[in-house]
Biopython code that builds the backbone (N, CA, C, O; Angstrom):
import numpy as np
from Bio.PDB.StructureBuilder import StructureBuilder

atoms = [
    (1, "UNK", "N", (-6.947, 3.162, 14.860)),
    (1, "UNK", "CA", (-7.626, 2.141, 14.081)),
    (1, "UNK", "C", (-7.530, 2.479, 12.599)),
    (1, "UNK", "O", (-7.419, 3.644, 12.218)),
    (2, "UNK", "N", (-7.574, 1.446, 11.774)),
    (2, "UNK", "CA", (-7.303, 1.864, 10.663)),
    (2, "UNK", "C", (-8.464, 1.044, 9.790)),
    (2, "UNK", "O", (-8.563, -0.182, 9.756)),
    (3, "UNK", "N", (-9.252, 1.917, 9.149)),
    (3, "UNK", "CA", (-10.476, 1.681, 8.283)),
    (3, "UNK", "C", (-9.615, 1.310, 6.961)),
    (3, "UNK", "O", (-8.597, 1.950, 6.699)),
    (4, "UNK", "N", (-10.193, -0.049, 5.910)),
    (4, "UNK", "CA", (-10.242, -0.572, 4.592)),
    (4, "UNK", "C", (-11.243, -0.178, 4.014)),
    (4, "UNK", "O", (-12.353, -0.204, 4.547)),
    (5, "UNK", "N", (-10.982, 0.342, 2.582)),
    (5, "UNK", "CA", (-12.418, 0.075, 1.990)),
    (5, "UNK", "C", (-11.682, -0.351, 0.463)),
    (5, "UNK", "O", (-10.750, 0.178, -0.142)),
    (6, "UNK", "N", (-12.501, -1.490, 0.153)),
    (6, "UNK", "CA", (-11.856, -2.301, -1.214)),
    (6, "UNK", "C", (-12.578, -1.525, -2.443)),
    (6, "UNK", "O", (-13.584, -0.873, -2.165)),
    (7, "UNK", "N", (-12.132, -1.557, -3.756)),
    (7, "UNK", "CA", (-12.314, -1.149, -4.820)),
    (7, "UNK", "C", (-11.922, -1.479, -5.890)),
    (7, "UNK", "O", (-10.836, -0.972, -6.169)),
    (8, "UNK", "N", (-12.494, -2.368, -6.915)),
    (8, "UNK", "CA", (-12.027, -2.738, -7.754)),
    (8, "UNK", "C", (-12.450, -2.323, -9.248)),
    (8, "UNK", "O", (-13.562, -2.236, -9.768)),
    (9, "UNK", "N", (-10.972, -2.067, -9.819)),
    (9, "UNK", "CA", (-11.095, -1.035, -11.316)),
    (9, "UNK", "C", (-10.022, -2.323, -11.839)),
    (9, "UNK", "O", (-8.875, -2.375, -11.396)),
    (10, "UNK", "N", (-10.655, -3.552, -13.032)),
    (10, "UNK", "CA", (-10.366, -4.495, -14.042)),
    (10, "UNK", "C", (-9.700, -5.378, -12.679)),
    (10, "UNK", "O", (-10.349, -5.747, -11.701)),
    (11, "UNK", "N", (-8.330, -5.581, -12.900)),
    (11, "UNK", "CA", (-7.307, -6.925, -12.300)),
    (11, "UNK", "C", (-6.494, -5.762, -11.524)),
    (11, "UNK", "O", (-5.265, -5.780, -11.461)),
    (12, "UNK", "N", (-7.128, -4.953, -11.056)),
    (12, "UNK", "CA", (-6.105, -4.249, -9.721)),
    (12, "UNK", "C", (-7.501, -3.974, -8.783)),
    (12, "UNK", "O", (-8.645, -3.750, -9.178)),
    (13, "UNK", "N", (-6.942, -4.083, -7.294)),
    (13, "UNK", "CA", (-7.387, -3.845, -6.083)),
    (13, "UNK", "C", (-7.356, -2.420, -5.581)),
    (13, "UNK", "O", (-6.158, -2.154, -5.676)),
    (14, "UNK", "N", (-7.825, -1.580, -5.209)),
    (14, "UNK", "CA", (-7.802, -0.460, -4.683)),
    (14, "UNK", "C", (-8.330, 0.064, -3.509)),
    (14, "UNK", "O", (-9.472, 0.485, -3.327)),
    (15, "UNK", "N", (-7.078, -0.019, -2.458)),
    (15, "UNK", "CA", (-6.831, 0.033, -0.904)),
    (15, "UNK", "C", (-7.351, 1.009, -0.687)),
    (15, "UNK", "O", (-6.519, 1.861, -0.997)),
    (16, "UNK", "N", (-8.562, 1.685, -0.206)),
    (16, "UNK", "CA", (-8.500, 3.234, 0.478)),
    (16, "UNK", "C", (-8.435, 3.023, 2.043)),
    (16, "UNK", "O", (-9.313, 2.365, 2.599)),
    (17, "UNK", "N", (-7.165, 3.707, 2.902)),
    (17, "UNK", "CA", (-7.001, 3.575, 3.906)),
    (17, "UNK", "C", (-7.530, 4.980, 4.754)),
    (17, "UNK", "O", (-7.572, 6.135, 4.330)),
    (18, "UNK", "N", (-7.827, 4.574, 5.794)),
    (18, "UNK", "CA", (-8.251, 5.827, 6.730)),
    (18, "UNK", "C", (-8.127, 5.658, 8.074)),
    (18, "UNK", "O", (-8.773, 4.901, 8.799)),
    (19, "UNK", "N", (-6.902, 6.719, 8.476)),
    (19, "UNK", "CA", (-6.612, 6.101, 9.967)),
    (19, "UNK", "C", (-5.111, 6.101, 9.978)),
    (19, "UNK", "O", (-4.363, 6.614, 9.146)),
    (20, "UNK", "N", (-4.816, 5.465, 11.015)),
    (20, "UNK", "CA", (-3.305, 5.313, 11.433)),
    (20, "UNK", "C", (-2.764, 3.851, 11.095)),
    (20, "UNK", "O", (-3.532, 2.895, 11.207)),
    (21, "UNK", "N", (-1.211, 3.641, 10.610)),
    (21, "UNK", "CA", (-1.138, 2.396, 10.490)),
    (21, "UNK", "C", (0.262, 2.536, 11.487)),
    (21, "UNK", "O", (1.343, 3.085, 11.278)),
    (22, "UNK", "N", (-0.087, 2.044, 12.251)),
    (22, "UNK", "CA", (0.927, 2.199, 13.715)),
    (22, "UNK", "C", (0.612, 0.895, 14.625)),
    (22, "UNK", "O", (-0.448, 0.270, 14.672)),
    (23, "UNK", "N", (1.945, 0.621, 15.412)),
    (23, "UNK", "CA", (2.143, -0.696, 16.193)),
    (23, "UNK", "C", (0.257, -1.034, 16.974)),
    (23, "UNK", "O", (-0.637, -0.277, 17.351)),
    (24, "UNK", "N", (0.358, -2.063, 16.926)),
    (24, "UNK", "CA", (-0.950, -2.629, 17.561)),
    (24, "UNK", "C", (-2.285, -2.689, 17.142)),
    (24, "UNK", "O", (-3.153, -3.503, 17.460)),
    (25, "UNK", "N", (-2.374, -1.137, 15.927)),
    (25, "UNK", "CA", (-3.445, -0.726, 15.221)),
    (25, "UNK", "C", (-3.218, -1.227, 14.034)),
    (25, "UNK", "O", (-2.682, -2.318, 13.842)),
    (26, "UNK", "N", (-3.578, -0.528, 13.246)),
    (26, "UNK", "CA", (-3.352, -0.786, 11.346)),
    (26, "UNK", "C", (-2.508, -1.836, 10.887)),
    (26, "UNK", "O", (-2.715, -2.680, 10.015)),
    (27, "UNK", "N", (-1.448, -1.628, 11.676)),
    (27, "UNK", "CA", (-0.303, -2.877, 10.804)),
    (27, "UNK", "C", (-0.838, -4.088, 10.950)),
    (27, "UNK", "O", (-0.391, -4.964, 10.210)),
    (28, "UNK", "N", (-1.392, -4.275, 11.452)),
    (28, "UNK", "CA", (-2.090, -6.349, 11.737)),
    (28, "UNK", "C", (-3.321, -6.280, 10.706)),
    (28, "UNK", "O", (-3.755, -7.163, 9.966)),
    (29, "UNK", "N", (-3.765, -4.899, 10.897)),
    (29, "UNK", "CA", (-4.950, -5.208, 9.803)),
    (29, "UNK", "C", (-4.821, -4.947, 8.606)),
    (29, "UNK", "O", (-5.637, -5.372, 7.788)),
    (30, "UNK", "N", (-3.835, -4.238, 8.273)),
    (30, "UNK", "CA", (-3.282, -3.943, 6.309)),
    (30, "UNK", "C", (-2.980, -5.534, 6.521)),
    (30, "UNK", "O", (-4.059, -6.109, 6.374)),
    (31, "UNK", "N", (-2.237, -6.213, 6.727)),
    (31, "UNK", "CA", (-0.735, -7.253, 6.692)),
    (31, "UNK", "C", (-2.393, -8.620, 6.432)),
    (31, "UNK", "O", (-2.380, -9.423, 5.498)),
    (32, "UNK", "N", (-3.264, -8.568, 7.181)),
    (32, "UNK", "CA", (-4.299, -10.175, 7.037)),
    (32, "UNK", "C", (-4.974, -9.247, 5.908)),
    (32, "UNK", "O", (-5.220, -9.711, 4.794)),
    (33, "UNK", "N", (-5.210, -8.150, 6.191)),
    (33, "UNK", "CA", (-5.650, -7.634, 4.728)),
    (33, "UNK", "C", (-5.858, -8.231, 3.322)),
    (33, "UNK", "O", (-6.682, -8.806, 2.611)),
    (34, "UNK", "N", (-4.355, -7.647, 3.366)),
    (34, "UNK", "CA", (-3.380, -8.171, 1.965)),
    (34, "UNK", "C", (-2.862, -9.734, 1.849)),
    (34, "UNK", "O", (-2.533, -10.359, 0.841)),
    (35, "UNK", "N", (-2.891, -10.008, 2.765)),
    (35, "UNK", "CA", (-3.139, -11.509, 2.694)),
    (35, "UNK", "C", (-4.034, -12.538, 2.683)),
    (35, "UNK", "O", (-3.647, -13.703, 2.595)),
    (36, "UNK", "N", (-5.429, -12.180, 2.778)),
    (36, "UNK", "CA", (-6.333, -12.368, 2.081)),
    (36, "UNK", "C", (-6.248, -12.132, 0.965)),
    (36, "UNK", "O", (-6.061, -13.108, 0.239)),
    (37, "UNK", "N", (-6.327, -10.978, 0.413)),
    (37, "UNK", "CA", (-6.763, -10.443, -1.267)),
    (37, "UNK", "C", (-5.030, -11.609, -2.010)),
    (37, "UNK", "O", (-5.007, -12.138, -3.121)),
    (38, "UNK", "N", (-4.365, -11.645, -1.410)),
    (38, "UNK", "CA", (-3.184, -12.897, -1.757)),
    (38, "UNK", "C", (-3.595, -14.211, -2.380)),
    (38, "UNK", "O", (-3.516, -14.735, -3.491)),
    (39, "UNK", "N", (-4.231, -14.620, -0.779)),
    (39, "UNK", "CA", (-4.991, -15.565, -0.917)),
    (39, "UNK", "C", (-6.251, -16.296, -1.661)),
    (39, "UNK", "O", (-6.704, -17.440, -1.617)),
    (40, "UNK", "N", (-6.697, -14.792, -2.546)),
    (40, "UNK", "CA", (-7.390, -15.529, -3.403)),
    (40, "UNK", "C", (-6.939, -14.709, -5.107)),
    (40, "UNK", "O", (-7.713, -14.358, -5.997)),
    (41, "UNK", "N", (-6.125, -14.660, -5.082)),
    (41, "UNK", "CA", (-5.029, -14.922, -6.168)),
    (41, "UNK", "C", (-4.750, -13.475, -6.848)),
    (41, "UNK", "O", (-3.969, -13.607, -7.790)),
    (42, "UNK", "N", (-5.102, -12.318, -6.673)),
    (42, "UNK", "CA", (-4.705, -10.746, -6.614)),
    (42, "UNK", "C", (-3.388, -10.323, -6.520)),
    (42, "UNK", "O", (-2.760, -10.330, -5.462)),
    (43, "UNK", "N", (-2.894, -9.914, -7.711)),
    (43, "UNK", "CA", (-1.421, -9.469, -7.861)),
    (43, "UNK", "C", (-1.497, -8.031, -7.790)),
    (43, "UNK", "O", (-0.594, -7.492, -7.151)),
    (44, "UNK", "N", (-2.304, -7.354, -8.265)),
    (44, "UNK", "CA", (-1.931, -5.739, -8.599)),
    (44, "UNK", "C", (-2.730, -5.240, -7.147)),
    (44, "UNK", "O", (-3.951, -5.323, -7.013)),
    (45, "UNK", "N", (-2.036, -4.844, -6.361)),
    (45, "UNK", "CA", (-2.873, -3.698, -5.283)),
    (45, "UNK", "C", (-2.119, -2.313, -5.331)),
    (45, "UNK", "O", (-0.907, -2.289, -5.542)),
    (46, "UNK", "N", (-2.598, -1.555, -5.201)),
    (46, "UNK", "CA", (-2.738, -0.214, -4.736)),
    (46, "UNK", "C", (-3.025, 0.566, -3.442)),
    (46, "UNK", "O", (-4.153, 0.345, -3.003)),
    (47, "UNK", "N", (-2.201, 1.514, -2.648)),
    (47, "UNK", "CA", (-2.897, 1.554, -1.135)),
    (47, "UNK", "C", (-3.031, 3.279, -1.215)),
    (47, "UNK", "O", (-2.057, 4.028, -1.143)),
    (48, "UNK", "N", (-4.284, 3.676, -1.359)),
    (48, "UNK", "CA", (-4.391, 4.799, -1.438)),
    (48, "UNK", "C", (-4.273, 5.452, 0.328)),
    (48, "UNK", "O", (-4.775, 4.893, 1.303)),
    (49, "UNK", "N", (-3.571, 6.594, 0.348)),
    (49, "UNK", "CA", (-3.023, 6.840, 1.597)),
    (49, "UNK", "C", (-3.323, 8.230, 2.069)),
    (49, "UNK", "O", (-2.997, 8.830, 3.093)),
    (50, "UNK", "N", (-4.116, 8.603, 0.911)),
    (50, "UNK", "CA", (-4.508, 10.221, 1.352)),
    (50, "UNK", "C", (-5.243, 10.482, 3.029)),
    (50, "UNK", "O", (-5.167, 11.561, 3.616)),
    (51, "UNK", "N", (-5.811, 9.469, 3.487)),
    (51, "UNK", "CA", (-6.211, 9.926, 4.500)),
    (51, "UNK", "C", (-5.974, 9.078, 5.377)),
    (51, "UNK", "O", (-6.945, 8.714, 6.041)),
    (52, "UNK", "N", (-4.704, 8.508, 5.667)),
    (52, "UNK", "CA", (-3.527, 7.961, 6.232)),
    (52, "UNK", "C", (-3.408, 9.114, 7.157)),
    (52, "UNK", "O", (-3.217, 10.211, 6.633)),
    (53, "UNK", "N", (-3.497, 9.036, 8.568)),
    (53, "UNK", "CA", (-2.849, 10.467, 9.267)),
    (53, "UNK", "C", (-1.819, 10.558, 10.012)),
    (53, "UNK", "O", (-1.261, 11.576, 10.422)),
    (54, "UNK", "N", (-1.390, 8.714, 10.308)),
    (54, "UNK", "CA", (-0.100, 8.514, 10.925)),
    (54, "UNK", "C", (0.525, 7.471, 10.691)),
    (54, "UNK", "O", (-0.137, 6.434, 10.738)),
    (55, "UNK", "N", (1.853, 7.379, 10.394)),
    (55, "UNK", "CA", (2.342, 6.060, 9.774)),
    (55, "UNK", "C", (3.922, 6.127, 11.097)),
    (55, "UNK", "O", (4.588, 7.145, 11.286)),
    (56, "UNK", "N", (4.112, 5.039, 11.665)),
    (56, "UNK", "CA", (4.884, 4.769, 12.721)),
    (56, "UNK", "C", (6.315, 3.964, 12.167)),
    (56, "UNK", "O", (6.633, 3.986, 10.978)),
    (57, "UNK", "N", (6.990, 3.368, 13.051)),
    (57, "UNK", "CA", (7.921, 2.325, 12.419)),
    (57, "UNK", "C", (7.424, 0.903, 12.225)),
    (57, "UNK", "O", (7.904, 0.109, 11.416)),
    (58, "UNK", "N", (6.421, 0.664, 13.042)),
    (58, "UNK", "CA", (5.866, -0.479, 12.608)),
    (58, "UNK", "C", (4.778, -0.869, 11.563)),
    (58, "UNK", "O", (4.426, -2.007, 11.252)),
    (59, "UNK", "N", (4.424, 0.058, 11.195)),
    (59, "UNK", "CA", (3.677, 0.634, 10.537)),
    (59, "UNK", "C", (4.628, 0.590, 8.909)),
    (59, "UNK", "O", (4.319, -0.040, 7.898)),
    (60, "UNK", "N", (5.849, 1.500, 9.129)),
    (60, "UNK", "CA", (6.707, 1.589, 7.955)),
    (60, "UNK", "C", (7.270, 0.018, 7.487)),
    (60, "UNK", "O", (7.196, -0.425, 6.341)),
    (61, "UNK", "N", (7.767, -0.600, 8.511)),
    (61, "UNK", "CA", (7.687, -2.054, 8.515)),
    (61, "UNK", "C", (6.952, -2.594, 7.934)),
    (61, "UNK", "O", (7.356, -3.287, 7.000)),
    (62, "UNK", "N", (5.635, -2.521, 8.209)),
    (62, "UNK", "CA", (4.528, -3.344, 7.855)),
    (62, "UNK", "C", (4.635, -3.258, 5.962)),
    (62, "UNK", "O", (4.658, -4.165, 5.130)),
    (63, "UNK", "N", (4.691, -1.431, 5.775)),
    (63, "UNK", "CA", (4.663, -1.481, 4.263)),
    (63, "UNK", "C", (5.494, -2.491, 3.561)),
    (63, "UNK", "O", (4.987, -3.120, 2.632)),
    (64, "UNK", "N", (6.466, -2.662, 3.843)),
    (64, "UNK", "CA", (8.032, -2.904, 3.238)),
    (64, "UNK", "C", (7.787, -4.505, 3.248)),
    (64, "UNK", "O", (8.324, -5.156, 2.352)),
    (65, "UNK", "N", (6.845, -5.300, 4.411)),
    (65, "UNK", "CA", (6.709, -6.657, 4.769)),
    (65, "UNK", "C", (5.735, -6.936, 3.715)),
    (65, "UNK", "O", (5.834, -8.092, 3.304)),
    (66, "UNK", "N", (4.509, -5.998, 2.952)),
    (66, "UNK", "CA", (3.630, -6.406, 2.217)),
    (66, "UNK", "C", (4.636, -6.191, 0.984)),
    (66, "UNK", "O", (4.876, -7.268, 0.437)),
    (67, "UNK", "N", (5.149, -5.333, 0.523)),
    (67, "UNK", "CA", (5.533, -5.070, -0.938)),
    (67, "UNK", "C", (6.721, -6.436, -1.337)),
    (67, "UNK", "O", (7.004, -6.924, -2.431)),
    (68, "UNK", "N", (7.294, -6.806, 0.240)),
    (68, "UNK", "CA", (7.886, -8.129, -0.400)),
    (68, "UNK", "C", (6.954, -9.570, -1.042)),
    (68, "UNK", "O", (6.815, -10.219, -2.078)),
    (69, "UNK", "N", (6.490, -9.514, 0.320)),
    (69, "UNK", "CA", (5.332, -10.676, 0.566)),
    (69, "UNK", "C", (4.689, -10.781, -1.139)),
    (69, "UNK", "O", (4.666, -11.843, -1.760)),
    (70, "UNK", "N", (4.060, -9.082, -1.856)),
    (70, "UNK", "CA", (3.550, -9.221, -2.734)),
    (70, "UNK", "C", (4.559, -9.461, -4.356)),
    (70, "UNK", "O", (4.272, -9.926, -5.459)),
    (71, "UNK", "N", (5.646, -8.945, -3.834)),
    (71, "UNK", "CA", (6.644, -9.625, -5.134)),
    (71, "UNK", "C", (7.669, -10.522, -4.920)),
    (71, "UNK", "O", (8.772, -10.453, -5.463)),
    (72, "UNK", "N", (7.203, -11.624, -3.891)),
    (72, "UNK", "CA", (7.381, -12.823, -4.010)),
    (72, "UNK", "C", (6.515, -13.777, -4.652)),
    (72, "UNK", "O", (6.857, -14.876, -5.087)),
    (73, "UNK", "N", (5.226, -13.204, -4.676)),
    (73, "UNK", "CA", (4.082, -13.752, -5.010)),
    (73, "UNK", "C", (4.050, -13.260, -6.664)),
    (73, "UNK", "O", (3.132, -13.817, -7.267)),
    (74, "UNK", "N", (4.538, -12.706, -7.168)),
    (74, "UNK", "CA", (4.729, -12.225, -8.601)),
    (74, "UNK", "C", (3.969, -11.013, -8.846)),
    (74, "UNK", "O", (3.900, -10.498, -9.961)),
    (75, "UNK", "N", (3.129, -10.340, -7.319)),
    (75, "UNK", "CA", (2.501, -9.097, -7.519)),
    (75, "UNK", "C", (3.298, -8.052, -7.709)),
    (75, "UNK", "O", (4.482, -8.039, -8.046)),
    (76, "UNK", "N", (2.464, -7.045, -7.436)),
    (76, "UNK", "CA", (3.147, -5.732, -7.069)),
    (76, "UNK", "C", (2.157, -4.970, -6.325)),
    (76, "UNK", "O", (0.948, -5.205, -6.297)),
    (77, "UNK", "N", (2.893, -3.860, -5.608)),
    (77, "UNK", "CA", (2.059, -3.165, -4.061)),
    (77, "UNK", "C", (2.629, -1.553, -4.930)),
    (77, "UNK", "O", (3.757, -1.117, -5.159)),
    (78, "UNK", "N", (1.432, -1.090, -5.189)),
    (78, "UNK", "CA", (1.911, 0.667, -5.470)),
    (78, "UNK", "C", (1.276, 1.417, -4.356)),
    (78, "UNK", "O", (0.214, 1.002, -3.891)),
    (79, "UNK", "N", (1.910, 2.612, -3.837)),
    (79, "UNK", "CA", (1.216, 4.202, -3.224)),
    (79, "UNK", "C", (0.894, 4.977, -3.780)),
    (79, "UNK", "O", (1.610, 5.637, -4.533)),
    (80, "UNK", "N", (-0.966, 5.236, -3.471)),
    (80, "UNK", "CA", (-1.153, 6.229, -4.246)),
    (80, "UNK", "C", (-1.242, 7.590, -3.046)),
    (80, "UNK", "O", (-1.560, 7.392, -1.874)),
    (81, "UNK", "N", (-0.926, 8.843, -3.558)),
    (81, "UNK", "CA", (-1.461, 10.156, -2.210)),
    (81, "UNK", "C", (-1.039, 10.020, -1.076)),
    (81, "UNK", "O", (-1.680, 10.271, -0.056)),
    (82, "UNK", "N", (0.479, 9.465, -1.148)),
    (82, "UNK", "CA", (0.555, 9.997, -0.153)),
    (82, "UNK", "C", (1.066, 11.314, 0.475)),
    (82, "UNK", "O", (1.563, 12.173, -0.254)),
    (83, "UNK", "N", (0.955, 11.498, 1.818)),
    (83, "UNK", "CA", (1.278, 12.989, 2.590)),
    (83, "UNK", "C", (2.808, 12.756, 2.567)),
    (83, "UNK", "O", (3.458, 11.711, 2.594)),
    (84, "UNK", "N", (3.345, 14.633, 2.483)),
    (84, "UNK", "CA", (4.518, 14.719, 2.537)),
    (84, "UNK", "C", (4.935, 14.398, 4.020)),
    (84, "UNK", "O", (6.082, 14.792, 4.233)),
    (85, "UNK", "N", (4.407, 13.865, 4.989)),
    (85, "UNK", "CA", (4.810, 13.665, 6.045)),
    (85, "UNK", "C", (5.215, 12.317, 5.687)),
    (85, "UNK", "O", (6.437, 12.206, 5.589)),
    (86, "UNK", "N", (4.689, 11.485, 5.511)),
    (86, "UNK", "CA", (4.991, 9.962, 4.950)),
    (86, "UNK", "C", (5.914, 9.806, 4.050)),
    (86, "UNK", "O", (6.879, 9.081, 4.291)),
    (87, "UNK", "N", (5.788, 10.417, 2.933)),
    (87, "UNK", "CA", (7.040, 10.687, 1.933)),
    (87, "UNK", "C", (8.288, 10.710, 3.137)),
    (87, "UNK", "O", (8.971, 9.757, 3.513)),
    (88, "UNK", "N", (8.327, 12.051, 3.571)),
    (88, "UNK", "CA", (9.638, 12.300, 4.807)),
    (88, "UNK", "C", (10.365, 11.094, 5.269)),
    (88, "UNK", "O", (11.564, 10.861, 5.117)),
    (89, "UNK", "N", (9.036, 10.001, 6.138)),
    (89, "UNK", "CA", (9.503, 9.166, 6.683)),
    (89, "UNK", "C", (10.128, 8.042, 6.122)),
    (89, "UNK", "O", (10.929, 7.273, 6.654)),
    (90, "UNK", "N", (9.539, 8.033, 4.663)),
    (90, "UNK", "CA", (10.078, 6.770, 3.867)),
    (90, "UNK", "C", (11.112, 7.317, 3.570)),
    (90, "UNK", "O", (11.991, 6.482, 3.781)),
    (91, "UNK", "N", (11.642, 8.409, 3.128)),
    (91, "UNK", "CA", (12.938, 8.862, 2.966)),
    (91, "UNK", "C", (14.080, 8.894, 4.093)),
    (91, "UNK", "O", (15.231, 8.464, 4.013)),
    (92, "UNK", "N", (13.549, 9.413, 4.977)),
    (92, "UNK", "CA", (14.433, 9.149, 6.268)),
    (92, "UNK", "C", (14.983, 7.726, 6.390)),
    (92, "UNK", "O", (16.135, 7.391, 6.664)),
    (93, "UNK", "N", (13.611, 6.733, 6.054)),
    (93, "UNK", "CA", (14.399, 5.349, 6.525)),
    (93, "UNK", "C", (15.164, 4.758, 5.639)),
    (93, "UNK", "O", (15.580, 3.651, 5.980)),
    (94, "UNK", "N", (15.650, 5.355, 4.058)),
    (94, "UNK", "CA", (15.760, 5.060, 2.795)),
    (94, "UNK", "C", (14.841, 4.305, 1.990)),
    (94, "UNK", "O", (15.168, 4.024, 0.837)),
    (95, "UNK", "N", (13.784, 3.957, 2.428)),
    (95, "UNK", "CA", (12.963, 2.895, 1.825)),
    (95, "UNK", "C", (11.749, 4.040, 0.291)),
    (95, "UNK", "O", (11.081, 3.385, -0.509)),
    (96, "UNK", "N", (11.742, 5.213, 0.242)),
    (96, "UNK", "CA", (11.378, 5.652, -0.872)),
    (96, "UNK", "C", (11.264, 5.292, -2.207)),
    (96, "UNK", "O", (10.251, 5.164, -2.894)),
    (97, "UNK", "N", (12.247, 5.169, -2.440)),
    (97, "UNK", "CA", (12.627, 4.398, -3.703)),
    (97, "UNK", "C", (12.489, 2.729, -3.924)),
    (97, "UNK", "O", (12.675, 2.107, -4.970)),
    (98, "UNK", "N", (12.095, 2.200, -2.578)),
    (98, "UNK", "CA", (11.804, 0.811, -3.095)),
    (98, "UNK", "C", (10.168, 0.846, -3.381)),
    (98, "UNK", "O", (9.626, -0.258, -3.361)),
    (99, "UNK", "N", (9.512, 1.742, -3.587)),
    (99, "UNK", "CA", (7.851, 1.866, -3.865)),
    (99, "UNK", "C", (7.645, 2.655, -4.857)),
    (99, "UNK", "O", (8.143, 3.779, -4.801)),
    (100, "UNK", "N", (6.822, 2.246, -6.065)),
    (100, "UNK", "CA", (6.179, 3.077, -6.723)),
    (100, "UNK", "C", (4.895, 3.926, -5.981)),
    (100, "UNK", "O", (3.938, 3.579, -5.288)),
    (101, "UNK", "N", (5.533, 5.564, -6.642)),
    (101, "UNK", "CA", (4.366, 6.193, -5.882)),
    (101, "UNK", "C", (3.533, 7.373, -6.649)),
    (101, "UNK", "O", (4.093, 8.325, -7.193)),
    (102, "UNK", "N", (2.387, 7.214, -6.622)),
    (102, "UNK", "CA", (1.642, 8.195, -7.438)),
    (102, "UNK", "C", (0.752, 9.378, -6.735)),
    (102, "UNK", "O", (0.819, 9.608, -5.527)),
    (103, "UNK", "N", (0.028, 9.997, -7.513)),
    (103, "UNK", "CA", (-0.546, 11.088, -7.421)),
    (103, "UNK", "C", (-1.649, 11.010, -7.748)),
    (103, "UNK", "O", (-2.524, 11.427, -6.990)),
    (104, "UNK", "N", (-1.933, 10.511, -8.851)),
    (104, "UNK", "CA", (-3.734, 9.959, -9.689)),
    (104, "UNK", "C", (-3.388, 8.695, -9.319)),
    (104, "UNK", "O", (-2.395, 8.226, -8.763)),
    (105, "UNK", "N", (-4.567, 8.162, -9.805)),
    (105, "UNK", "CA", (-5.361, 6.910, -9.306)),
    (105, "UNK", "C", (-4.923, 6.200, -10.853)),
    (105, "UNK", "O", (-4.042, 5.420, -11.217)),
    (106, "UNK", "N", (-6.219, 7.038, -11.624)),
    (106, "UNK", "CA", (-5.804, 6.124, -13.230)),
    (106, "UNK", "C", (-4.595, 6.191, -13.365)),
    (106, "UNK", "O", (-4.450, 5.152, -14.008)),
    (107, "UNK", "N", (-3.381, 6.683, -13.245)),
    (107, "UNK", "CA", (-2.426, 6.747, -13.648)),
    (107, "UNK", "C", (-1.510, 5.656, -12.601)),
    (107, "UNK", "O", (-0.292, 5.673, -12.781)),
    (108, "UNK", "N", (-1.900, 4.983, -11.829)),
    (108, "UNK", "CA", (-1.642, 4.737, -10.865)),
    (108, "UNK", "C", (-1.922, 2.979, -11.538)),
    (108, "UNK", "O", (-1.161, 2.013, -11.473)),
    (109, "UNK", "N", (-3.439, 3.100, -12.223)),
    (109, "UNK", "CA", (-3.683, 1.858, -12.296)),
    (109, "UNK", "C", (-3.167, 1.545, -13.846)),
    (109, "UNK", "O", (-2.864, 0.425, -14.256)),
    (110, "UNK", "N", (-3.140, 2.469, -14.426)),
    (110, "UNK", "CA", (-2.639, 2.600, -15.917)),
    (110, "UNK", "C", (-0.743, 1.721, -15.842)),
    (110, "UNK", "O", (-0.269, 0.830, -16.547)),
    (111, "UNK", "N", (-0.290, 2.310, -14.961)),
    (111, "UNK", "CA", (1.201, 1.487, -14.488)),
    (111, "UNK", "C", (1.108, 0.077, -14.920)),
    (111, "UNK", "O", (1.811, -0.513, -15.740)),
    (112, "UNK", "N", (-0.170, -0.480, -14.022)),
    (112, "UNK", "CA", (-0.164, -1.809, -13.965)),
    (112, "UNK", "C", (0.452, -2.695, -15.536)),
    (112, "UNK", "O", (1.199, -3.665, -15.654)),
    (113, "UNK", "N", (-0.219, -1.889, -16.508)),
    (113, "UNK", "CA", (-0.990, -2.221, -17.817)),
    (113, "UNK", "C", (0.419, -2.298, -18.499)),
    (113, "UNK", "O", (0.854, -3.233, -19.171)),
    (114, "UNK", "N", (0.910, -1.364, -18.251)),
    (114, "UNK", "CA", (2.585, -0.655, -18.846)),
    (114, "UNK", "C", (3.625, -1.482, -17.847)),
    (114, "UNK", "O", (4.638, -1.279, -18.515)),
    (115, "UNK", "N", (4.021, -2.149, -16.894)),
    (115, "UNK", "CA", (4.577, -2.987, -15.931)),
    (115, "UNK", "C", (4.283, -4.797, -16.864)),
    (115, "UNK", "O", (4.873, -5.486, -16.032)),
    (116, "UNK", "N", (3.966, -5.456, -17.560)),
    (116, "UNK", "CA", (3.201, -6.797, -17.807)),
    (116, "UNK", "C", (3.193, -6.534, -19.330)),
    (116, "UNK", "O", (2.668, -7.345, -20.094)),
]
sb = StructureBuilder()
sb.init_structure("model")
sb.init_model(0)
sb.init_chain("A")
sb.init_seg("    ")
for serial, (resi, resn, name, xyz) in enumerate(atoms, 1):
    if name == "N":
        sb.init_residue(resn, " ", resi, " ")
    sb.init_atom(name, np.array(xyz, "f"), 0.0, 1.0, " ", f" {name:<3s}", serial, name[0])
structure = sb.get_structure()
């Protein structure tokens, strides 16, 4: 299962996830998530991932389905913390480099400001 908790610092959203985002679990609930916060007109999100403990292929999917979804929409989707296990996997699948990814938070939301 995968716990949300929303946070908002100015015109960015801040995802803290907790849990697994894997087939059947998390991925259905990030994906209406973020499509809500879409839906009422939120471009800048952030998915803090530090206590993320398992990320799957559907799951990796799921990321890659929001970061389009959100820059089709003229947003943008950043990672903040995540585990070098996750790093691994986004690298394995080549998808690393299609995500901005951070370490701090302000610096994370500071992007936004410097991106616009």
């Amino acid at each position: 299962m995968l716990e949300i908790q929303e946070k908002t610092v100015g015109t960015v959203i801040v995802l803290n996830l907790k849990g697994k985002i894997t087939i059947g679990s998390g991925d259905a609930a990030l994906r209406t998530y973020i499509e809500k916060l879409l839906g009422e007109g939120h471009q800048r999100i952030i998915l803090n991932m530090a206590r993320v403990s398992y990320l799957d292929s559907s799951g990796t999917g799921e990321l890659v389905s929001v970061l389009i979804k959100m820059r089709r929409s003229g947003g943008e989707l950043k990672l903040l913390n995540i585990s070098q296990k996750i790093k691994d996997i986004l690298q394995i699948a080549q998808l690393f480099s299609i995500f901005e990814v951070f370490t701090d938070e302000a610096e994370a939301i500071a992007s936004f400001l410097a991106d616009k």
